[in-house]
N, C-alpha and C positions, 0 to 999 in steps of 0.2 A: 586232418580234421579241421584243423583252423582256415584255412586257405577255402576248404569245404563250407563252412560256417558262414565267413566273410560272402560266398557267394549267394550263397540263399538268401542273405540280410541284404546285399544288393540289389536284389529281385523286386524290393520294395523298399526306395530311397526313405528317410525318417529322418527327426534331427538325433535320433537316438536309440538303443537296443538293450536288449536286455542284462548285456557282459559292457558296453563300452559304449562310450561319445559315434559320432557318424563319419568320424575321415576313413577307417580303414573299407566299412561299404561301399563308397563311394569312389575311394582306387579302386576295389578289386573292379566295383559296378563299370569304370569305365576301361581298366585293362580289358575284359570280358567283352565290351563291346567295340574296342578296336581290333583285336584279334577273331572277329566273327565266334563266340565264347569258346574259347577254345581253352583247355586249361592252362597251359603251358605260358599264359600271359601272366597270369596270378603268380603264378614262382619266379617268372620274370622280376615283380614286383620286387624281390624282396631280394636279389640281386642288386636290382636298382639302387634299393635302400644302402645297401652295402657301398655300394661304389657312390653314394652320397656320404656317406662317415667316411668313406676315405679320402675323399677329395675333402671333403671338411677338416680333418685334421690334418692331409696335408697344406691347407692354406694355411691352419692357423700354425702349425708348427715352422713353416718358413718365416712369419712374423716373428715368431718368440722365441726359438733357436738362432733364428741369422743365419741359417746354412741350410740350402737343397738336399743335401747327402744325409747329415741329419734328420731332417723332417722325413727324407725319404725311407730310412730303418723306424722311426716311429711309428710308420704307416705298414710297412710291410710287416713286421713281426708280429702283427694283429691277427693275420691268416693263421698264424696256431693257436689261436682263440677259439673255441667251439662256439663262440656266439659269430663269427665271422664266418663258418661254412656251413656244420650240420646244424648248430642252432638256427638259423633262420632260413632254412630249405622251404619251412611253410610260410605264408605270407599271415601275417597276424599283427594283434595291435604293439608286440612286443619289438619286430621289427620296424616297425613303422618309427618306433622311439627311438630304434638303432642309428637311422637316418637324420632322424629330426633335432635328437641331441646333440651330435657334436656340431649341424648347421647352426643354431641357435648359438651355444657358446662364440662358436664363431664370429659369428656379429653385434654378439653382444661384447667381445673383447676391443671389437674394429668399433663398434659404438662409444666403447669408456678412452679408447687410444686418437678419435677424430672428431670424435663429436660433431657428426654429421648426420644430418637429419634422414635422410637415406637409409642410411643402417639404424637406424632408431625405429624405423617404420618396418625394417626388415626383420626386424630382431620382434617387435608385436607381431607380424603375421607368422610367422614361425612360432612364436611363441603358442599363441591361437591356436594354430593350427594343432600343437603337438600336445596342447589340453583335452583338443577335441578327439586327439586319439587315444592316448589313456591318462588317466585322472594321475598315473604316479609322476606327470611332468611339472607337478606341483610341486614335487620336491628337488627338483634342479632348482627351480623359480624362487624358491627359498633361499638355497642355497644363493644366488645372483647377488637376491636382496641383501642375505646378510654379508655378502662383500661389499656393498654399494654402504650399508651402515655403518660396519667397522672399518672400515678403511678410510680414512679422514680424507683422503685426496679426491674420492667421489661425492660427498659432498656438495659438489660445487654444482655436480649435475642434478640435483635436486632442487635447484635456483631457477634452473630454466624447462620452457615447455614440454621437451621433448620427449623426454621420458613419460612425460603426462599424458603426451601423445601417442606414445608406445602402449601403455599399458591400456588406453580407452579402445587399441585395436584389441587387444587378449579380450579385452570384456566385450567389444563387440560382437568379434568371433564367436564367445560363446554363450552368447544370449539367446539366440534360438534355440539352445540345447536347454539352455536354463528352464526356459518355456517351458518345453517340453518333458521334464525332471518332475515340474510344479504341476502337470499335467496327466504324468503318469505316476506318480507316488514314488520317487525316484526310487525306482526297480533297478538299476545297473547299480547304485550304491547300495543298495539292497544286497544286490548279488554280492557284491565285492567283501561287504563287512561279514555277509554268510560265511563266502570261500577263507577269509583271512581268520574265522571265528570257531570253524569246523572242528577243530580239534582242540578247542578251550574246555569244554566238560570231560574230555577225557583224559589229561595231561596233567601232569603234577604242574604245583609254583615255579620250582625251578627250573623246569621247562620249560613254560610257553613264559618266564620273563628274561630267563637266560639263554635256557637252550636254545632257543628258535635262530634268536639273534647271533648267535656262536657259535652255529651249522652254517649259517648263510656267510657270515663273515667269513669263515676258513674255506666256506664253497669258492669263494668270488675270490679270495689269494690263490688256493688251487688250480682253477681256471685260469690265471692269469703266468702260473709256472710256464705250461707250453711257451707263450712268447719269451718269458726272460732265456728261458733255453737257447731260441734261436738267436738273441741282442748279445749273447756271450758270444757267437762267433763271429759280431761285430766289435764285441771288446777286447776279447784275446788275439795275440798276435803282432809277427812284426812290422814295427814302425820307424821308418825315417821321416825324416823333414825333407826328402827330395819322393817321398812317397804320399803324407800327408794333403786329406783332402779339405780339413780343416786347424783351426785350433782350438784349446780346449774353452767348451763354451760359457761366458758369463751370460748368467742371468741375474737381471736384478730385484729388488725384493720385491717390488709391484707385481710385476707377472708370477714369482714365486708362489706371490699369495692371490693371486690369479686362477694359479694352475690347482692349488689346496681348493680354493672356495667350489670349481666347476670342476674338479678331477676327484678330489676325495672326497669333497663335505658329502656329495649326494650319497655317496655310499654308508659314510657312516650314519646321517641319519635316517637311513633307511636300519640301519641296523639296531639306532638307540629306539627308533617307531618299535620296530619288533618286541624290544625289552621292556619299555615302556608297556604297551597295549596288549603282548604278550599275544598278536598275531603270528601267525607262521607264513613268513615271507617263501614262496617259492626259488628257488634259485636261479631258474630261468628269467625270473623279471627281474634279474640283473643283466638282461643282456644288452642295456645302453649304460650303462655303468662303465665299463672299462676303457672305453672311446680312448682318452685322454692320457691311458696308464702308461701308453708307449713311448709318450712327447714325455711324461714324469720322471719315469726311468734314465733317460736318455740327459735331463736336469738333474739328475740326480748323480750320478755315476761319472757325465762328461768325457763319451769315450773319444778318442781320434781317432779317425777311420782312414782307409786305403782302397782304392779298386779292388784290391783281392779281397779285402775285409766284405765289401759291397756284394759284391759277386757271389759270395761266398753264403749269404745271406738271401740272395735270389736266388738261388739254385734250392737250398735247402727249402725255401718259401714256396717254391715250385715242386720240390718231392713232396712235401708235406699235403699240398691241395690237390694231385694226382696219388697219394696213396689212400687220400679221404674220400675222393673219387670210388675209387678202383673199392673201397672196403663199404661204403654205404651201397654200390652195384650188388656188392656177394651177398651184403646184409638182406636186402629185400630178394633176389632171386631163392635165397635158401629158407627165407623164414618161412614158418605155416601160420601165422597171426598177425603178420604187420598189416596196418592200413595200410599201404599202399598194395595189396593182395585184394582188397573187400571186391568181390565183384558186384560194388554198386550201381552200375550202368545198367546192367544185366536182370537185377531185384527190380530196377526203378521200370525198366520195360514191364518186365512182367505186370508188376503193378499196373503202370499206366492203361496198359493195354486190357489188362481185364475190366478195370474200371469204365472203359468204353466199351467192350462187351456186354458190358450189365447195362449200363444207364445213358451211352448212346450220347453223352457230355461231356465237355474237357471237365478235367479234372483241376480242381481250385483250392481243395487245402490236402494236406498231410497231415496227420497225430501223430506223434506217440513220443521219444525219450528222445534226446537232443543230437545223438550221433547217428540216427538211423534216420530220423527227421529231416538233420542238415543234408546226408546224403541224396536222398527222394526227391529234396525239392529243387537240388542243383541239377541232378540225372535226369528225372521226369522229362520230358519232351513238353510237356503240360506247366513245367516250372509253377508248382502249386505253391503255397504262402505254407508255412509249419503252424503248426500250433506245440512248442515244444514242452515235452513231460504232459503232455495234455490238460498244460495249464496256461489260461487265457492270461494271466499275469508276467507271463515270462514273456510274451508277445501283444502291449497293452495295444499296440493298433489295429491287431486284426478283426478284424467285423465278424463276431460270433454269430450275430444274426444271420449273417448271410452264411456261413462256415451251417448251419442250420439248413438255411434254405438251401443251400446248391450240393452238400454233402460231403463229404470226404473219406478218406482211406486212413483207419487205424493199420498203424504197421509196428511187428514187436521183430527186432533184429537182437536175440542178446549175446550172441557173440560180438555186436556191438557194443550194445550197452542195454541194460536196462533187464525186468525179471521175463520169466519166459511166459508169462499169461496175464491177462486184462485184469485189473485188480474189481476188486466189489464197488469199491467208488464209481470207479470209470463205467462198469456195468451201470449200474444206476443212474447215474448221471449222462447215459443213453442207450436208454432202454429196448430201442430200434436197431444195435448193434449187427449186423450181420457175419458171424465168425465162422471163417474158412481154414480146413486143419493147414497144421504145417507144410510149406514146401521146403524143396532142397534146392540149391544150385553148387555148382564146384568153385572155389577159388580160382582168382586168378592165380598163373601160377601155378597151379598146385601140385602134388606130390605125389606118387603112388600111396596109396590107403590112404591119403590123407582124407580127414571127414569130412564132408561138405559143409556150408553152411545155413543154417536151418532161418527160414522168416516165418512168421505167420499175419497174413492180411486179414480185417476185418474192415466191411464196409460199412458207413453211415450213408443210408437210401437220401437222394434228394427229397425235398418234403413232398414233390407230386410223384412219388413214385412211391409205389406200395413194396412191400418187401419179398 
């Protein structure tokens, strides 16, 4: 659905969207366009991203361990991380942080270690850039600052320009977005404070000031067990010094508290935001959180390692991403509901095609709730603009005017999402409606008996056309 999303929002480049800032439209928009759109470039994406956090942590873990072999188990015991395979299979703004977080630390560690202008310019446009993909990269950027505060040795970088020049790229970057915020009644923090605020009138105190925070903290330990699992068969085991790849590692207290400010702080204040504001943080938007947990571990424990130890740990790292394989294949071929079953290709023909039967024009918008919408207008051959929830506010650039003049296709998919008839409003608020009963199409996939799934189209006549 997200990867689905991201491409629709493509369709129509902006400095901004309804859920999020403009970088994640703007990859899928140009993946989509170098692979002639083909979907397969978007999931690429977030691959990509992956093997950007890991080359990211491995560069920074070679700086601050002092050993290849080391940095090299920090990086690999990440793969039994669910945010390193099945969580980011869809390309979204969550991924994009995957990638963009541990780059940024990165050079912001090579910026406080050289102070070289370079990495100071590098460290703003990453920066920028990873605001522009979700607003939660505000909280690593806190987290930076309050190292660069409390830490009296940074300090001194507050004396000279460069930092000043770092940070006037983050606000350059996102000044056109800001525009645009001020422009549309910032609708994306809209959305966000809605999604984080959803379940405030239904939940006791001690819930959304504890609970939330207390779910998500033991989510993001849990999540992080997989890997120490596999960093034990890099710990345990026999050791000689005619074996030995390293020795045990010192670190010193600057990177120590290095590895705290941009490894844990971000998580826990994410987790005091929760308590405090009594939001209900998802646990998937910690999937740039644990970048760093593997380099932590590894300072923490100080194991000595050996070829077998190595080995031993790539082989497992290897079963582990061919059994993830092998069980997300059986998942989708057996299920009778996962999206990746929706035969949206097939709805969006139909659609498209009658709508040129009737009215002899491409077709230029889509209605209706936000996952049957995103589907239409990435499948459509017509690649029409959404109007999503068939609310002009969720999509403040689209030209209603014209969505008026030239017409378009209400469509209710609720096996997707959304109730299964036009509500009174929608009725009313166009009165011209032209509603066609239910069809059926079969799942992709699909199963003996299994039931079809059901749409129903409704047309909005262009205005020179009578109904």
């Amino acid at each position: 659905m997200d990867s689905t999303e991201g491409a629709m929002w493509g369709q129509v480049l902006q400095w901004g969207y309804p859920r999020d800032p403009w970088f994640n439209a703007l990859l899928t928009k140009i993946a989509l366009w170098m692979s002639g759109d083909r979907d397969w470039s978007v999931y690429l994406l977030s691959q990509m991203m992956v093997l950007l956090a890991v080359w990211s942590v491995w560069r920074l873990g070679r700086m601050i361990l002092k050993n290849d072999y080391l940095a090299l188990i920090a990086v690999i015991i990440l793969v039994a991380i669910q945010y390193y395979n099945l969580g980011v299979i869809d390309f979204n703004d969550n991924a994009c942080e995957l990638g963009l977080w541990p780059l940024m630390f990165l050079y912001f560690y090579r910026s406080l270690t050289t102070n070289r202008l370079k990495y100071w310019l590098y460290l703003g446009i990453i920066a920028g850039i990873g605001m522009m993909a979700k607003y939660y990269t505000a909280v690593p950027l806190v987290a930076m600052l309050l190292f660069m505060l409390f830490d009296k040795s940074n300090h001194r970088f507050f004396k000279e320009y460069k930092i000043y020049l770092s940070l006037i790229i983050v606000f350059a970057i996102s000044t056109p977005h800001a525009i645009w915020l001020l422009k549309y009644d910032f609708v994306p923090i809209q959305y966000s404070l809605s999604k984080l605020n959803h379940s405030a009138d239904t939940t006791s105190f001690f819930t959304k000031h504890f609970g939330y925070g207390i779910n998500f903290f033991f989510a993001q330990i849990g999540t992080f067990i997989g890997a120490v699992a596999v960093f034990l068969l890099a710990y345990f085991g026999k050791t000689t010094s005619q074996t030995k790849l390293n020795e045990k590692p010192y670190i010193d207290q600057y990177n120590r508290r290095f590895l705290f400010y941009v490894g844990i702080a971000p998580f826990l204040l994410t987790v005091l935001i929760s308590m405090v504001s009594g939001w209900k943080v998802h646990t998937m938007w910690g999937i740039p959180l644990l970048s760093l947990w593997g380099v932590i571990l590894i300072v923490w424990t100080k194991p000595i390692l050996t070829k077998a130890k190595v080995y031993r740990v790539i082989l497992i790292a290897a079963l582990v991403t061919i059994l993830l394989m092998i069980g997300y294949s059986v998942s989708i071929s057996r299920s009778q509901t996962s999206s990746a079953n929706y035969p949206a290709r097939t709805i969006a023909k139909i659609m498209t095609d009658s709508w040129h039967d009737r009215y002899h024009t491409p077709l230029k918008y889509v209605a209706g709730y936000n996952r049957p919408v995103s589907y239409m207008a990435r499948y459509s051959e017509d690649r029409p603009e959404g109007l999503i929830d068939f609310n002009p506010k969720l999509n403040p650039a689209l030209n209603m005017r014209d969505l008026q003049e030239k017409g378009a296709v209400f469509i209710l998919i609720p096996q997707m999402e959304g109730p299964s008839s036009f509500s009174k409003e929608i009725l009313n608020e166009y009165p011209n409606l032209v509603i066609t009963p239910y069809q059926e199409v079969k799942w992709e996939r699909h199963k003996p008996k299994q039931q079809p799934i059901r749409f129903q189209i409704a047309y909005l006549p262009p205005a020179n056309v009578n109904r």
